[in-house]
Backbone bond lengths (Angstrom), bond angles and torsions (degrees), N, CA, C in turn:
res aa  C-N    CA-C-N  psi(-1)  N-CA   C-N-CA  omega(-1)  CA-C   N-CA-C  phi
1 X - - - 1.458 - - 1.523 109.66 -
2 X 1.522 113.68 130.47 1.424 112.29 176.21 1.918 111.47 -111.20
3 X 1.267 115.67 140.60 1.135 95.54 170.52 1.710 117.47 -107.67
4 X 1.420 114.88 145.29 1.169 123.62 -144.74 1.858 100.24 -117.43
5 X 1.216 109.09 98.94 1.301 125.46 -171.36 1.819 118.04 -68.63
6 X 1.299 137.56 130.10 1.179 131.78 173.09 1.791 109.01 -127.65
7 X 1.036 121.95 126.76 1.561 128.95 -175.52 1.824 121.94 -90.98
8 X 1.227 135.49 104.79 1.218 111.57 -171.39 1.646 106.61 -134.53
9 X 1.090 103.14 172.93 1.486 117.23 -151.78 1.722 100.54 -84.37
10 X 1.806 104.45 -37.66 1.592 88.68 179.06 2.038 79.74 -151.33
11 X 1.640 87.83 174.30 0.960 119.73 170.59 1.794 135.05 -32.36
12 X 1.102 99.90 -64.75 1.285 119.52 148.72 1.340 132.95 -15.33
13 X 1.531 103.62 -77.39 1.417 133.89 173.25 1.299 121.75 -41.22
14 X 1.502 87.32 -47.92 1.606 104.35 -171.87 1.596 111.51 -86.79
15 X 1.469 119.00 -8.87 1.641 119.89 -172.63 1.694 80.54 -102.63
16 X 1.398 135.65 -5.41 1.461 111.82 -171.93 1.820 87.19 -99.62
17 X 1.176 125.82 -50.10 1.281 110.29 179.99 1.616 129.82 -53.52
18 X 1.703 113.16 -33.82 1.632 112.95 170.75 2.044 96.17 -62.32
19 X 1.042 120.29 -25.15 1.545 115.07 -176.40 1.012 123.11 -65.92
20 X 2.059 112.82 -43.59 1.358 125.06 160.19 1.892 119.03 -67.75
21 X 1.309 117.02 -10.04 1.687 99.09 159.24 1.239 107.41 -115.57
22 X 0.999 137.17 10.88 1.946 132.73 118.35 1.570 103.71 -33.65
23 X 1.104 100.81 -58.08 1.572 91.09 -158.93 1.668 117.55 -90.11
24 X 1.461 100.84 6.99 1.626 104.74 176.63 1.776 102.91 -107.29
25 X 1.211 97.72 -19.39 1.328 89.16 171.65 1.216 119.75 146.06
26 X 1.620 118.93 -5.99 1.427 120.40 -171.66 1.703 123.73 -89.62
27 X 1.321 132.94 145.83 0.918 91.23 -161.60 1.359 119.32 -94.60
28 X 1.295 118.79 -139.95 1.680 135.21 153.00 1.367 121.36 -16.88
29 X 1.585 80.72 -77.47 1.466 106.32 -159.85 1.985 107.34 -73.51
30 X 1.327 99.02 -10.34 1.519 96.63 -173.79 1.575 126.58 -103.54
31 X 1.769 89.97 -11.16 1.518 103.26 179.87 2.071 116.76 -85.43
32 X 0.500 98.60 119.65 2.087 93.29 -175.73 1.334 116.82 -136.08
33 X 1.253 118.60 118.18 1.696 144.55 -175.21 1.168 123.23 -96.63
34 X 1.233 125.61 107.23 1.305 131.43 -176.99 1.836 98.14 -104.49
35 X 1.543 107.04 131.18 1.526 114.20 -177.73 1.387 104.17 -134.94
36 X 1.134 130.30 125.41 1.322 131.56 166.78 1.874 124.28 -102.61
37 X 1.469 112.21 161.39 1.659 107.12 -176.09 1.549 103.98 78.91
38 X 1.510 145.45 -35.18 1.334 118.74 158.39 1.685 130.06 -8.01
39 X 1.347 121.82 127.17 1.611 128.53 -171.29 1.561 86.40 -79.17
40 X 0.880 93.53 147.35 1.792 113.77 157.69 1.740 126.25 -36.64
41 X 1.563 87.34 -49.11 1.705 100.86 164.52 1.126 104.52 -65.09
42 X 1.047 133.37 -84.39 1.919 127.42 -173.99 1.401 100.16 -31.54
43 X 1.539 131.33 -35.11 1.426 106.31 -171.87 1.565 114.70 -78.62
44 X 1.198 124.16 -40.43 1.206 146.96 135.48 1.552 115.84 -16.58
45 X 1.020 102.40 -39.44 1.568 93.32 174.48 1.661 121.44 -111.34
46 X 1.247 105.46 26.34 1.506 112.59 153.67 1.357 115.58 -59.37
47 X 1.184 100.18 134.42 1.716 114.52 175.02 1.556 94.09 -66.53
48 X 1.980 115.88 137.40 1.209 120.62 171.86 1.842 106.81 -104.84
49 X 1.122 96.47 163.31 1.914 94.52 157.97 1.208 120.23 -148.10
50 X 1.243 130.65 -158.01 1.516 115.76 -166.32 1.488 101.41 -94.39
51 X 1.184 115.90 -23.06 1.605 108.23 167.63 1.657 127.16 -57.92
52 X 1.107 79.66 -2.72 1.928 86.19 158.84 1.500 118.74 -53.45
53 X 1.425 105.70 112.26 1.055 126.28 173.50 1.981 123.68 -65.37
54 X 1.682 135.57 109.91 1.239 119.40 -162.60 1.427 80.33 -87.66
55 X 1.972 94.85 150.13 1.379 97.14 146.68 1.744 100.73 100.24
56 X 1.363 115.00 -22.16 1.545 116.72 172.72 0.967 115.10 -64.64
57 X 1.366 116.64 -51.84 1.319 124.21 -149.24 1.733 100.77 -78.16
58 X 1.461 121.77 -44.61 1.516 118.04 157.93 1.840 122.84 -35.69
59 X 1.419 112.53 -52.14 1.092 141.29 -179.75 1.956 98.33 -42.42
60 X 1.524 99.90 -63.35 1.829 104.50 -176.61 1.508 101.40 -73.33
61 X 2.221 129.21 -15.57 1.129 88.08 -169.04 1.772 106.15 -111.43
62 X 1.870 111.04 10.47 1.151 97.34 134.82 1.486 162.80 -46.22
63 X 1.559 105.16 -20.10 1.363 133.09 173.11 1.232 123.25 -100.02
64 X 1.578 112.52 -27.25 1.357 136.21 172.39 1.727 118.51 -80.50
65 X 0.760 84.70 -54.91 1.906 98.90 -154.85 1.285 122.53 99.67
66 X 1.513 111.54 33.53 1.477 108.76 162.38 1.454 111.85 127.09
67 X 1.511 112.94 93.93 1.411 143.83 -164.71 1.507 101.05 -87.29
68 X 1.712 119.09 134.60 1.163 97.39 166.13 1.534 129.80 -144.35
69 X 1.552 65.62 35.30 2.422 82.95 167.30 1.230 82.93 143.50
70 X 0.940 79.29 178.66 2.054 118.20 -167.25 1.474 101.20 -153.32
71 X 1.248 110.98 145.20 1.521 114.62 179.34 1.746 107.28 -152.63
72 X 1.188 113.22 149.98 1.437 124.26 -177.86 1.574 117.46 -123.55
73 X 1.191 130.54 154.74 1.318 119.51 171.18 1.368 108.59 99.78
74 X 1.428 128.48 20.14 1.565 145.06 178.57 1.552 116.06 -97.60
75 X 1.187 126.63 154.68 1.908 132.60 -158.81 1.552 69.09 -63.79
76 X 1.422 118.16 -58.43 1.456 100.77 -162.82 1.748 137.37 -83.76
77 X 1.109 102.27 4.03 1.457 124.05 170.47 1.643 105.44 113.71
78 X 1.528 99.31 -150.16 1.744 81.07 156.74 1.373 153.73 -67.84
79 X 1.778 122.79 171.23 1.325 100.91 -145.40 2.003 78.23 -145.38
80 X 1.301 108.64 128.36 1.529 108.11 -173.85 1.446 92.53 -122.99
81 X 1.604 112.41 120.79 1.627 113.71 165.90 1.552 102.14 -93.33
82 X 1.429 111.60 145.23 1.730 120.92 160.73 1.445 101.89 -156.77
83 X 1.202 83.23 158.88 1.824 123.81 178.80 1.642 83.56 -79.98
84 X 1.125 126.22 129.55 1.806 138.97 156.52 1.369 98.50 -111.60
85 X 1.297 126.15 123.39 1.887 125.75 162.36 1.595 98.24 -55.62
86 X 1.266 98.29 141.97 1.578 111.88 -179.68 1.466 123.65 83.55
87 X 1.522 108.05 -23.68 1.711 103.34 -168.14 1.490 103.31 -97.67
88 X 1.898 94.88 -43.30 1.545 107.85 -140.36 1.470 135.33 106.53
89 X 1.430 104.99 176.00 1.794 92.86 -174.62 1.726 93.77 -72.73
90 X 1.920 101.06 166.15 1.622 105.80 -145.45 1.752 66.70 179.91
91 X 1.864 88.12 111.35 1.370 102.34 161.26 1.779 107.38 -107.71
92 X 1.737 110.55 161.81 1.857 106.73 -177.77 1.788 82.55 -154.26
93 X 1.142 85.36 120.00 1.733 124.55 170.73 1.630 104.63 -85.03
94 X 0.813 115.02 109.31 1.568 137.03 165.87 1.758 106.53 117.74
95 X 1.666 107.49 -176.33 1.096 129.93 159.49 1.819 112.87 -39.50
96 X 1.244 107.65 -76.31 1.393 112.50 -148.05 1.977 101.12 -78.78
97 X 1.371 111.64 -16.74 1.001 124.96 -171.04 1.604 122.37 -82.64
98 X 1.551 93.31 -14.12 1.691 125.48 175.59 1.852 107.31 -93.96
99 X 1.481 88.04 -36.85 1.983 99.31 -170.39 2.162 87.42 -64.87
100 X 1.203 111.32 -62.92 1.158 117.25 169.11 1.480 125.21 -7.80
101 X 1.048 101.91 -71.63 1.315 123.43 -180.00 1.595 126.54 -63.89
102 X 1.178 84.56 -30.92 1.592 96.27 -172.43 1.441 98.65 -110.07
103 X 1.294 131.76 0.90 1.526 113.42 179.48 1.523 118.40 79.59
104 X 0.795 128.74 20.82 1.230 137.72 -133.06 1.289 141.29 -163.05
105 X 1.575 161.10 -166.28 1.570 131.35 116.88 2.024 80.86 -98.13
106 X 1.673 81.52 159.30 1.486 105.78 175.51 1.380 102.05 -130.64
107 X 1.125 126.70 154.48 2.134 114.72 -174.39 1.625 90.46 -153.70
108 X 1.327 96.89 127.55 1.745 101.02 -166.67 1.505 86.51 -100.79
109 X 1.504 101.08 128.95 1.618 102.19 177.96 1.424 123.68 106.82
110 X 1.123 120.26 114.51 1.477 108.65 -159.12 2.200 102.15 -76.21
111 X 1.156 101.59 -21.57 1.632 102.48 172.68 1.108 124.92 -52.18
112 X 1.546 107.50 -20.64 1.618 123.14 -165.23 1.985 96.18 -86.06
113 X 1.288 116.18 -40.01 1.343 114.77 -168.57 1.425 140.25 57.81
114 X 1.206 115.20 -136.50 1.536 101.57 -174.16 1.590 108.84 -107.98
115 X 1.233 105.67 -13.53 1.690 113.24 154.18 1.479 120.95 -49.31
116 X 0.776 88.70 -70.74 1.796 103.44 178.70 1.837 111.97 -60.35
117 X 1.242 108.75 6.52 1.693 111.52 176.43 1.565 86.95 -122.20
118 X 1.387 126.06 -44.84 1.703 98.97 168.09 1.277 120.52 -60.03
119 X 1.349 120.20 -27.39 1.515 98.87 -167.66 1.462 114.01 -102.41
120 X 1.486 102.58 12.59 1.837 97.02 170.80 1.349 118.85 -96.68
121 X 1.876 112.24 -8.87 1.265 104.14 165.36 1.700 105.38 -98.81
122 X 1.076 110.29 5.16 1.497 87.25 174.21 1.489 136.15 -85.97
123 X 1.464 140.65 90.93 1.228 156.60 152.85 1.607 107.97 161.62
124 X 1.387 108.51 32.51 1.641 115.65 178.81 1.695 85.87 -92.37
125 X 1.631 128.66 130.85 1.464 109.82 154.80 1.605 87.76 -101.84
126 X 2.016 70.51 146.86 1.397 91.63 151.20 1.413 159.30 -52.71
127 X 1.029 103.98 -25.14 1.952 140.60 162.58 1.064 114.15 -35.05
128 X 1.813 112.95 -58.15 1.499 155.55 172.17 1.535 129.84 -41.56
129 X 1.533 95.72 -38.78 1.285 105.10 -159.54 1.681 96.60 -72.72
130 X 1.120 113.75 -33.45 1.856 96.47 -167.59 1.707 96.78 -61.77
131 X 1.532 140.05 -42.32 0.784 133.64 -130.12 1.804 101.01 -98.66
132 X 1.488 100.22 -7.12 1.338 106.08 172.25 1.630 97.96 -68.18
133 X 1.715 103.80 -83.41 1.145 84.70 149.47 1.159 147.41 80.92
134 X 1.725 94.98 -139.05 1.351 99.78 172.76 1.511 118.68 -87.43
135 X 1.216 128.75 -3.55 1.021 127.83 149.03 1.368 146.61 -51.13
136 X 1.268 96.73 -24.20 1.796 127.79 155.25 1.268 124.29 -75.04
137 X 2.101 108.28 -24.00 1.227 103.57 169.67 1.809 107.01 -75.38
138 X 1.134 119.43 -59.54 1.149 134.84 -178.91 1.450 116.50 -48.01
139 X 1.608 118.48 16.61 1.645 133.10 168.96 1.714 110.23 64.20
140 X 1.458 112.85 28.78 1.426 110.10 176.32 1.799 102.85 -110.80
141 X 1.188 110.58 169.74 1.058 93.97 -174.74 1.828 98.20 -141.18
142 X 1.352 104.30 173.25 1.757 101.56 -169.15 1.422 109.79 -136.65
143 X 1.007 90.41 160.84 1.842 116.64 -168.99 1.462 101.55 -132.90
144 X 1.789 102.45 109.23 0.921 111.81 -153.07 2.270 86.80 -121.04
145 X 1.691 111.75 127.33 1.104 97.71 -175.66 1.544 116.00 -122.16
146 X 1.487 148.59 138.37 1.689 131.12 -170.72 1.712 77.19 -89.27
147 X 1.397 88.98 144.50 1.457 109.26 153.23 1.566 132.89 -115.47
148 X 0.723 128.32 107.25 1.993 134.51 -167.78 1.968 99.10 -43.32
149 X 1.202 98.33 -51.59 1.437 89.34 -163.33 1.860 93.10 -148.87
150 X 1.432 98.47 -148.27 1.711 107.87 -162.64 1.387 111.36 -80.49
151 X 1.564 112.64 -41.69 1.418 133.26 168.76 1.146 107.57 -26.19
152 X 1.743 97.15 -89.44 1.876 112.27 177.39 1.403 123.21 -33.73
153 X 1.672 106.09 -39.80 1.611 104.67 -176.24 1.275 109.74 -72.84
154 X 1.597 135.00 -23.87 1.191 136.41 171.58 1.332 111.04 -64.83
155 X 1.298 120.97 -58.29 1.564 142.72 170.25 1.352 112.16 -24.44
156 X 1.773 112.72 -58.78 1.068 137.09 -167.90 1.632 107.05 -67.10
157 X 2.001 117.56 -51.03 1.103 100.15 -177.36 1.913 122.66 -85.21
158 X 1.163 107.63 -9.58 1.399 107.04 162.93 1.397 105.26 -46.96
159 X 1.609 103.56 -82.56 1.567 117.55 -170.57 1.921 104.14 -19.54
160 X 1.129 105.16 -65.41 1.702 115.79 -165.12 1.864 91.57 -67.83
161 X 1.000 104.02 -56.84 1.772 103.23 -177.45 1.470 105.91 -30.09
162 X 1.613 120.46 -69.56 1.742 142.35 177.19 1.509 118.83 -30.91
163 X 1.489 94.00 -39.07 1.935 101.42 175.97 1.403 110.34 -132.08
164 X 1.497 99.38 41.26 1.535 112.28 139.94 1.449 129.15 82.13
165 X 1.416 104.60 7.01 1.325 119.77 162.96 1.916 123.71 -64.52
166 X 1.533 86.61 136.59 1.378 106.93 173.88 1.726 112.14 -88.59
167 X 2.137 100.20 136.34 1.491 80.20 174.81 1.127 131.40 -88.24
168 X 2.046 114.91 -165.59 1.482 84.01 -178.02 1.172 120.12 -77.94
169 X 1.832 103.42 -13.63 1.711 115.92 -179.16 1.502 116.37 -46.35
170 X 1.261 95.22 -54.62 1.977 100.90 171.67 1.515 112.42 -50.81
171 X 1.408 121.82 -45.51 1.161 123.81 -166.24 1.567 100.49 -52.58
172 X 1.501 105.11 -73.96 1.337 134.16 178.91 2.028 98.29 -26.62
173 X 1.219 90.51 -55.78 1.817 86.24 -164.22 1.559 103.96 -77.00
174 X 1.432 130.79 -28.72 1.202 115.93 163.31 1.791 117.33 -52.35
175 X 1.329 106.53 -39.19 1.645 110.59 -175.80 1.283 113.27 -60.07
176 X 1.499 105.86 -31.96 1.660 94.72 -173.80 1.647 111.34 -80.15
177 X 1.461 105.20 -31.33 1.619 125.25 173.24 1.090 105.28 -33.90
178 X 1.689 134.61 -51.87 1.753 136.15 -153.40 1.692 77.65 -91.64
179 X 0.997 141.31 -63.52 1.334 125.50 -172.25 1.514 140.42 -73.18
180 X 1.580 110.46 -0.50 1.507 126.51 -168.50 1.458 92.97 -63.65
181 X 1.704 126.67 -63.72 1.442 117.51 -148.78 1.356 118.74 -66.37
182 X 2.309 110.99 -20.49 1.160 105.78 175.37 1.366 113.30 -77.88
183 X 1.629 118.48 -32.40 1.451 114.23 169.46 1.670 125.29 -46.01
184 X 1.774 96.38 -39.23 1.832 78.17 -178.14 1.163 122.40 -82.03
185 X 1.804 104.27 -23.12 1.891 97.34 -174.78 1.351 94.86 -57.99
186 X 1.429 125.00 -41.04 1.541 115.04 -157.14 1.741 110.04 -62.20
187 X 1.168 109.64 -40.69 1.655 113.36 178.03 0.970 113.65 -70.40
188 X 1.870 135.31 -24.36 1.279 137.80 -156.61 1.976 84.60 -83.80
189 X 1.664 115.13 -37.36 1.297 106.20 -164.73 1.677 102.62 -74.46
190 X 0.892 117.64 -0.87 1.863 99.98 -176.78 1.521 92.40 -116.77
191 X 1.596 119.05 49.81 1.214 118.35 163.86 1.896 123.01 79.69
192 X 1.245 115.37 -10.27 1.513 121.07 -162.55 1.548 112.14 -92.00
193 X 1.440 115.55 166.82 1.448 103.60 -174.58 1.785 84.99 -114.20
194 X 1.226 100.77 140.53 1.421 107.67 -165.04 1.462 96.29 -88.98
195 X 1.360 126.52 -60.18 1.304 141.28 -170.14 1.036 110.72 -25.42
196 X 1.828 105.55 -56.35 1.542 120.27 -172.96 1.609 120.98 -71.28
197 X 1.166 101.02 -24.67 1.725 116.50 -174.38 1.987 115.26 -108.80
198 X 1.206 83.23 -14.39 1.648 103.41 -178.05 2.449 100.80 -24.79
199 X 1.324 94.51 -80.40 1.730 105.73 179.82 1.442 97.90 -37.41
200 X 1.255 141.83 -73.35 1.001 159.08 -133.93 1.652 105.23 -78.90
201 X 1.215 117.07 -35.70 1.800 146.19 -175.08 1.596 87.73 -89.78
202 X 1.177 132.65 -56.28 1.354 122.64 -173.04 1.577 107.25 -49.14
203 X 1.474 100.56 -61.75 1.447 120.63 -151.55 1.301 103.17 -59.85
204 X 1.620 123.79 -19.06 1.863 117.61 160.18 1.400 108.71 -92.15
205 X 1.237 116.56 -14.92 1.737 108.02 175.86 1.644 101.52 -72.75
206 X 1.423 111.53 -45.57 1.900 92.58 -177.85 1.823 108.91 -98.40
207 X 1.328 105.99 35.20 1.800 103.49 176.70 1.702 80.63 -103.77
208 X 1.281 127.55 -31.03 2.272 130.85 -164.69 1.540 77.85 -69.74
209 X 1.639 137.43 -31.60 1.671 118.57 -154.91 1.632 95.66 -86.09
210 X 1.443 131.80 -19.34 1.236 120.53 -159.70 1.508 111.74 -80.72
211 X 1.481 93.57 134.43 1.583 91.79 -169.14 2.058 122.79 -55.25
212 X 0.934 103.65 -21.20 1.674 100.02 148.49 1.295 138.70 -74.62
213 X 1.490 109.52 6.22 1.243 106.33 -179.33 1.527 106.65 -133.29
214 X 1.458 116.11 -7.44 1.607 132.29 170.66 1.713 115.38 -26.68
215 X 1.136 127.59 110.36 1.437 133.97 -178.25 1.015 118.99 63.41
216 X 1.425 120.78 33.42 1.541 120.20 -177.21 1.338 108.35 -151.26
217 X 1.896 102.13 145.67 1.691 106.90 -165.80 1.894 117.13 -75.33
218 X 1.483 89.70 -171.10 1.415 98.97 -164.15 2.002 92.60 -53.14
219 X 1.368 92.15 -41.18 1.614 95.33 -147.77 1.328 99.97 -65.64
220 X 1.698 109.52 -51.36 1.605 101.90 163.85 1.891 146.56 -36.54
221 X 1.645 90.05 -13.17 1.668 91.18 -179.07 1.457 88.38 -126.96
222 X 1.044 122.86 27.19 2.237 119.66 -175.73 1.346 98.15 -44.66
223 X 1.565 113.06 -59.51 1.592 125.80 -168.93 1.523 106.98 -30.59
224 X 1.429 107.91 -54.73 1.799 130.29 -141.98 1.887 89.33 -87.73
225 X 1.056 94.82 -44.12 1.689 103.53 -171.15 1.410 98.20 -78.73
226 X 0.839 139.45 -54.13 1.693 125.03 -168.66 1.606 103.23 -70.27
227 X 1.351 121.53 8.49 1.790 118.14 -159.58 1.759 80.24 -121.55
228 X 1.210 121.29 -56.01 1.966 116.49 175.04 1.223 105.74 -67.76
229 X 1.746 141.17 -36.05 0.942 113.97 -148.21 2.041 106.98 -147.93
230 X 1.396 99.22 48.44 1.540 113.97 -150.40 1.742 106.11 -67.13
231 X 1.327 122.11 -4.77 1.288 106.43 -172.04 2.057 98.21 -115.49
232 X 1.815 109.20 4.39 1.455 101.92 176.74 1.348 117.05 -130.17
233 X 1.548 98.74 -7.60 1.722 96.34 -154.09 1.514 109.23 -66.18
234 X 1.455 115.08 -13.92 1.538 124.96 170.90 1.581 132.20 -58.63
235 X 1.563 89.82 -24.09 1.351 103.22 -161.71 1.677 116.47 -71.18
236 X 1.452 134.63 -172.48 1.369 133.95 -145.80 2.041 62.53 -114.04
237 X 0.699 133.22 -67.06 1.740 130.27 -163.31 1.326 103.91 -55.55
238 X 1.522 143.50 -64.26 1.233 124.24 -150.79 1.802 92.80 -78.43
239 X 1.666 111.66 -39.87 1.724 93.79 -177.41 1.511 124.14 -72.36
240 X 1.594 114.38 3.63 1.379 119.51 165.74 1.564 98.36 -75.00
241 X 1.173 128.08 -76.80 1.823 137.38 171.58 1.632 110.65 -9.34
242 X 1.732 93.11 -59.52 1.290 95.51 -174.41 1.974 121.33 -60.45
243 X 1.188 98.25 -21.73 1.915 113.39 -163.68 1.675 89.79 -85.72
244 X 1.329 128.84 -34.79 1.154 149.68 -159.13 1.778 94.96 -85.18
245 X 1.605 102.07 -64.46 1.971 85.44 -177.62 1.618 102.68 -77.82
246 X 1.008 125.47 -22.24 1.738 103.05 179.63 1.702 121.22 -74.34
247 X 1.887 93.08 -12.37 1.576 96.67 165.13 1.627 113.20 -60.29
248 X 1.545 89.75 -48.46 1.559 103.94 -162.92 1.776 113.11 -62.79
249 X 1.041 109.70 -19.23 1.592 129.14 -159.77 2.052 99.77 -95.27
250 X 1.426 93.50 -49.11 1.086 101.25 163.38 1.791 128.46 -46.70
251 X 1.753 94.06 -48.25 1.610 88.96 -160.33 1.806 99.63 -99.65
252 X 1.664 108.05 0.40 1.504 88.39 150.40 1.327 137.50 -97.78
253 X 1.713 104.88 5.32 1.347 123.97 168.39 1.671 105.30 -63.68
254 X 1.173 117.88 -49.96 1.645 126.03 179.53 1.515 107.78 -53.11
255 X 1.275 112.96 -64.19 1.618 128.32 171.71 1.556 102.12 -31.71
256 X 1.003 113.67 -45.90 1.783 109.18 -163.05 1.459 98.59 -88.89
257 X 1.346 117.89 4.99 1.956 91.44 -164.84 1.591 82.12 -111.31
258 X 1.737 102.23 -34.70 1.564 99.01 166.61 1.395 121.66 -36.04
259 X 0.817 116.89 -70.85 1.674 131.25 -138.42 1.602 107.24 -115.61
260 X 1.425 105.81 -30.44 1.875 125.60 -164.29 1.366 111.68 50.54
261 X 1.471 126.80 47.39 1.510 164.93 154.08 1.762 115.34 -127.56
262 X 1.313 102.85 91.72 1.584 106.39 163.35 1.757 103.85 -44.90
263 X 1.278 110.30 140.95 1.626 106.29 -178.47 1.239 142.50 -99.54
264 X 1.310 145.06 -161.76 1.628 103.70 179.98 1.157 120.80 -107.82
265 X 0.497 120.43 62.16 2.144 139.15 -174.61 1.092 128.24 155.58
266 X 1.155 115.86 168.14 1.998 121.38 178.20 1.384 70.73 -132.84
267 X 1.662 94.02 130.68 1.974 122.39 -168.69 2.189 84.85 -122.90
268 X 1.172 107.02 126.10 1.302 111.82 -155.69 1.883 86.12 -91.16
């Protein structure tokens, strides 16, 4: 199973495209909406049902900082509101869009069980997750789709392509874009040729963003890093990247406790 990412500018956009792979064919369980900036009242005013799950919504705001319902019985299945530091409340329509959020699988409904919490995290990578994200910081919101096989994933990115979604690849490569020139002066000054090492320097700057590896050193994730990344993670480039995104991860962690607005740059 792959999951098949769509990027959009507002809210809207993005509830008309999960509508159009409803309507091409996908189902329920495969379509998932991530919306950010929702008022409290709108979250609050989700329709509940008895498939309300107790005890979830604590569950996402242990990880969160403050969960504030869960609801079942939606076109799109379940529906998890939370408080995110930096974004705001941030509702996600489906399975995998709840697992998201919570770190986790989350399964609204006790009918759904422990099946239905494996299979909503399965085809989220991990890699990914910051870049969802920050895309949520930046008031866009995503349409997130599982695909069974090659078909669907084709299926899937037309559909999102047609009503105007951005991918996450673009996303991703614009992000590194606002930060490339401070990354290379900074490597060019401790002697390195950036050009040549550039991929390799990335690939530990966004392994410091993955939420298993968040505020913690090379040596602390060796295990995790030599298992994703066994032929570089040694190298003088990816453990420069890596010292470099846990700076960066770090000082928008500060920004948010400051202000509770991630900010607009990492100033090297």
């Amino acid at each position: 199973m792959k999951t098949v990412a769509g990027v959009f500018r507002s809210a809207q956009a993005a509830r008309g495209a999960a509508d159009d792979l409803r309507r091409a064919g996908f189902s329920q369980t495969q379509v998932n909406l991530l919306c950010p900036g929702s008022s409290e009242e709108e979250i609050h005013s989700i329709p509940t049902s008895d498939t309300e799950q107790p005890g979830v919504g604590g569950a996402i705001g242990g990880m969160l900082g403050g969960a504030l319902g869960v609801a079942g019985g939606l076109e799109l299945g379940i529906a998890v509101s939370a408080l995110i530091p930096g974004v705001g409340p941030v509702l996600a329509f489906g399975l995998a869009g709840a697992a998201l959020l919570g770190a986790g699988g989350v399964a609204g409904g006790a009918a759904l069980g422990n099946a239905a919490e494996e299979k909503s995290s399965q085809g989220v990578p991990s890699d990914e997750i910051f870049f969802y994200e920050d895309a949520l910081r930046q008031g866009r919101s995503v349409v997130l789709v599982s695909a069974e096989d090659h078909w669907e994933d084709e299926r899937a990115q037309k559909v999102l392509g047609d009503a105007g979604a951005e991918s996450l690849d673009a996303a991703r490569k614009d992000w590194w874009v606002g930060l490339r020139d401070g990354e290379a002066e900074h490597y060019r000054a401790l002697g390195y040729n950036f050009e040549k090492d550039e991929q390799v320097y990335l690939a530990g700057f966004e392994s410091a963003l993955r939420r298993e590896c968040r505020g913690k050193s090379v040596d602390e994730e060796s295990d995790c890093l030599k298992w994703w990344y066994p032929d570089i993670w040694e190298s003088e480039a990816f453990q420069k990247g890596y010292q470099r995104g846990r700076q960066y991860w770090e000082h928008r962690s500060v920004e948010r406790l400051a202000s509770g607005l991630l900010g607009h740059g990492f100033r090297s």
